[in-house]
N, C-alpha and C positions, 0 to 999 in steps of 0.2 A: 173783099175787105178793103179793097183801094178806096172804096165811096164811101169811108165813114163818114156820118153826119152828126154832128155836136149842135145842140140846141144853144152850147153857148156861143158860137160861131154865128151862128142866124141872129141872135141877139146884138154882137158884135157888129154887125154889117150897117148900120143905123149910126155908127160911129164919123167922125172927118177923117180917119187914115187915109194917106194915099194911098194909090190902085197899087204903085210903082214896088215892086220888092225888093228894090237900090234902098230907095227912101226910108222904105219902114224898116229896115235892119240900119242905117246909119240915124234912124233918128233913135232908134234902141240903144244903138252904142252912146251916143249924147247923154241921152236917159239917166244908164245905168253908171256912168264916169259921176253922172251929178250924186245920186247915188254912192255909190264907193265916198265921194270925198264926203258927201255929208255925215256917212258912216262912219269916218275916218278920225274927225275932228276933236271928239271928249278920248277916245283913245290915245290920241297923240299929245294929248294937252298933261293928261295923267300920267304919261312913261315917259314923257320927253326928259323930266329933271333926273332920272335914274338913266337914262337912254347918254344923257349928255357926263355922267359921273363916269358910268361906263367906256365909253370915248375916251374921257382926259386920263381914268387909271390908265388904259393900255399905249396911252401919248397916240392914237388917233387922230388926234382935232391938228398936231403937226406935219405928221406923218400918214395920210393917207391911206387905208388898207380898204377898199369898196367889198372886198371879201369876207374881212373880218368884221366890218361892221355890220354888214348885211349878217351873218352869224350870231352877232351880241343882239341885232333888232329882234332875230328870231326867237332869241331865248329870252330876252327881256318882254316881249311882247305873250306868248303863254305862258308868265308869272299870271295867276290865278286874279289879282287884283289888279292886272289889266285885261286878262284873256275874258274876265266874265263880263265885266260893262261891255268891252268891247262884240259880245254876244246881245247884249242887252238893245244895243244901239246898232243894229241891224234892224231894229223898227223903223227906221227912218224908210227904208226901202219900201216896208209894206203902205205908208203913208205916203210918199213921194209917186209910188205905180197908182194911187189910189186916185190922188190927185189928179194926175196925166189923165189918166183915162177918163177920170168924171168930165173934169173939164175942159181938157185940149182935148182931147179926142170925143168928147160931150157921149159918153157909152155909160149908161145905167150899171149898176153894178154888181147885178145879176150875168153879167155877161162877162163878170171878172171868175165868176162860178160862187159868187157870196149870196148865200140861199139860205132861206130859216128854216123852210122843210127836211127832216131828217138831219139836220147839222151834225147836233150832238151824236147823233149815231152812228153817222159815216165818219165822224172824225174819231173816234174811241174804237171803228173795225179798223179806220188804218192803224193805229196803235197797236193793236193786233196781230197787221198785217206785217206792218215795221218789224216788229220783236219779233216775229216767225221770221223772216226773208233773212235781217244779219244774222241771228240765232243758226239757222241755217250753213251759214254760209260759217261761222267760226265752227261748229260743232263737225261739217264736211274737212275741213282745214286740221281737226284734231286728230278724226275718224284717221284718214290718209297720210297723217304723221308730218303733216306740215307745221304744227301749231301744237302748244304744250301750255294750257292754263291752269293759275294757283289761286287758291284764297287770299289775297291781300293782310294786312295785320295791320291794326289799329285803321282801320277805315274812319273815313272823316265824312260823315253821311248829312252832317249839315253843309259841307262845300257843295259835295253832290248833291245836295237838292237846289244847289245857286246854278248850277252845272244844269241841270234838269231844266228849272224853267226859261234859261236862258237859250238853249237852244230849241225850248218852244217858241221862242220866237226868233232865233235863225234861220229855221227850217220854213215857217211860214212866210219871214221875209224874201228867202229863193223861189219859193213856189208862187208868191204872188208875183216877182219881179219876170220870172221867165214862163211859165204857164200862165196865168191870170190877165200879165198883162203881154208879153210879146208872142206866147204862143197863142193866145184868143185875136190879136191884132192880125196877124198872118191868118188864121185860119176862115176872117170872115173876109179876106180878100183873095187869099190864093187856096190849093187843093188842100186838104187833110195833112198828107205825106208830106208838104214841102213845110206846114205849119210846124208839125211834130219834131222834124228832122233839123227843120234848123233852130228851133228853138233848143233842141236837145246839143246841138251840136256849139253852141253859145252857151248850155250851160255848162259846158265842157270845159270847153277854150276861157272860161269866168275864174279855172284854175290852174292855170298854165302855170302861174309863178310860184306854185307852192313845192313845197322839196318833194323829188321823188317822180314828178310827172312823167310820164313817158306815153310810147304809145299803146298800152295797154291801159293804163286812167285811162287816156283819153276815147278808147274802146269802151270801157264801162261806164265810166261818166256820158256819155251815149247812151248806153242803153240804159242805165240809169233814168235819163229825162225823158226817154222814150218811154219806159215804162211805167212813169207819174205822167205823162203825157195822156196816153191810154185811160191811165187808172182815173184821171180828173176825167174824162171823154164820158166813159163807162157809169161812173155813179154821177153826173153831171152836175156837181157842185166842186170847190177848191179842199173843200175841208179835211178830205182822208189823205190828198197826198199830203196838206201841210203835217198830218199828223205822222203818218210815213217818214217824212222827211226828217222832222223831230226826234223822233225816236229811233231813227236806223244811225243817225249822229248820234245821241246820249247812249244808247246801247253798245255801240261799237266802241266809243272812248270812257264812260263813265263806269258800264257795267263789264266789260270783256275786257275793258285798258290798250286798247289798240289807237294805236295813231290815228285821227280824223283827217283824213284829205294833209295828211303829212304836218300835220301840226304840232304833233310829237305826243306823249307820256302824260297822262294828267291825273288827277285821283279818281283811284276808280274802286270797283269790288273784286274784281277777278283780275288778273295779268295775265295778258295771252303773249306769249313772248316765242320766236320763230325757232323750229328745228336746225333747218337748213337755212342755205345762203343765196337759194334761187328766189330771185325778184321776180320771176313769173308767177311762182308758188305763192311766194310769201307776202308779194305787193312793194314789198322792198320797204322805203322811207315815206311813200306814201298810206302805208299801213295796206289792211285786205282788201281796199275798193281797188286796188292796184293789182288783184289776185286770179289767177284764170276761174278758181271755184269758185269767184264771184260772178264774172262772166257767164260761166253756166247757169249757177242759180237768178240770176235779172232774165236769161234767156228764156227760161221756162215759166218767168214771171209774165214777161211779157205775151207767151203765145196763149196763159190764164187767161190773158186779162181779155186779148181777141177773143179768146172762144166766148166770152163774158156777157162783150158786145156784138157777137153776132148771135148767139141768144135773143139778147135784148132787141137787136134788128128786127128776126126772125118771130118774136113773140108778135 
């Protein structure tokens, strides 16, 4: 299994990257900084005049508190009418990896895994695949008495659907930024394993500053990328993990009500709200990607998805 071979890897290799695996992770990090700020920019334009109200109520703007205001950014920033643009305008990533690679790295874009053969298909099994794997992993968390979910009252199902296609296109914006383009860049220069591993291991560290991180996220958010790493490898197109991606974010905050990568509480259909007080169990503030029953369940995703592709070797 060490010599997986990705077609879109060989395709990649026709590309200007450096040989150097210094260069190509610090020109990644350049990249993805352009990125974040480009991303950054109608979100901060849009919360800044509530951001700054907020401030002068609590006398901040004299008085200094990096704590508290880091606090008020947090909660000001997932108000619904900035959290959604702010979803929205993570397109910029998929456009900016899109660019790089067409034309500084001069790589066709097949080799990012954007394929018209099967698209639509493999992108509606990951949808599938998404709602099966968190589905999963809440209903284990119930089962075991870690986790206790309600019906909601008065649902707001037109927010959720702003909700919905917005992290259709966050989720696809991550998977083109760190599979498409960083981990097909590594994999048509160096082995498989170092492609997968550090590309997954960057999309880890991509969340360092969110509440809650520890070392257990950063365990799952691993195998997490590992295991859309695989899964883009195995059906050789981009299309199922974006969908994967999409929907294991909307399902977990939209439909279950569980914190996204510690983002907090949003509108949702169901409330899964924690028995106990164990951050192993429970995930703690980063919600259930932070949880050991996630861990298990990515681990058995991921030895799926090899058995998958050494089928597919083997055929």
């Amino acid at each position: 299994m060490l010599n997986i071979k990705s077609k879109m890897f060989e395709e990649s290799k026709k590309s200007t990257a450096s040989e150097n695996l210094i260069i190509n992770i610090i020109v990644f990090i350049v990249i993805f900084l352009i990125i974040m700020l480009s991303e950054s920019i109608i979100p901060t334009i849009l919360s800044n005049p509530e951001l700054q109200q907020r401030f002068l109520e609590e006398g901040l703007i004299e008085n200094t508190d990096f704590e508290r205001m880091m606090e008020i950014s947090a909660e000001v920033s997932m108000n619904p009418k900035y959290f959604i643009p702010t979803l929205f305008c993570t397109g910029f990533g998929i456009f900016i990896s899109i660019i790089y690679c067409r034309f500084i790295e001069a790589r066709y874009l097949s080799s990012m895994g954007i394929r018209r053969k099967k698209a639509g298909i493999h992108y509606f099994q990951g949808f599938a695949v998404g709602i099966i794997i968190m589905t999963a992993v809440v209903l284990l968390s119930v089962v075991f008495g870690i986790n206790n979910i309600s019906l909601c009252s008065n649902i707001n199902f037109g927010l959720i659907s702003l909700y919905f296609a917005g992290f259709l296109v966050q989720g696809m914006s991550e998977e083109f930024i760190f599979r498409g383009y960083f981990m097909n860049t590594l994999g048509s220069r160096h082995h498989t394993i170092v492609a997968v591993g550090i590309s997954a291991v960057a999309f880890s560290l991509a969340h360092i500053t969110n509440p809650g991180y520890n070392v257990l996220v950063f365990i799952n958010l691993v195998l997490f990328g590992t295991f859309a790493s695989f899964y883009m490898i195995a059906f050789d197109d981009i299309w199922g993990v974006c969908a994967i991606h999409s929907i294991w974010n909307f399902t977990q905050g939209n439909l279950y009500g569980i914190s996204v990568s510690g983002t907090g509480n949003t509108e949702s259909v169901f409330r899964t709200t924690a028995v106990g007080s164990s951050v192993i169990l429970t995930g703690g503030n980063f919600g259930i990607e932070g949880s050991i029953i996630t861990t298990a369940v990515l681990v058995i995703g991921i030895i799926l998805v090899l058995y998958k592709i050494r089928k597919k070797t083997d055929a």
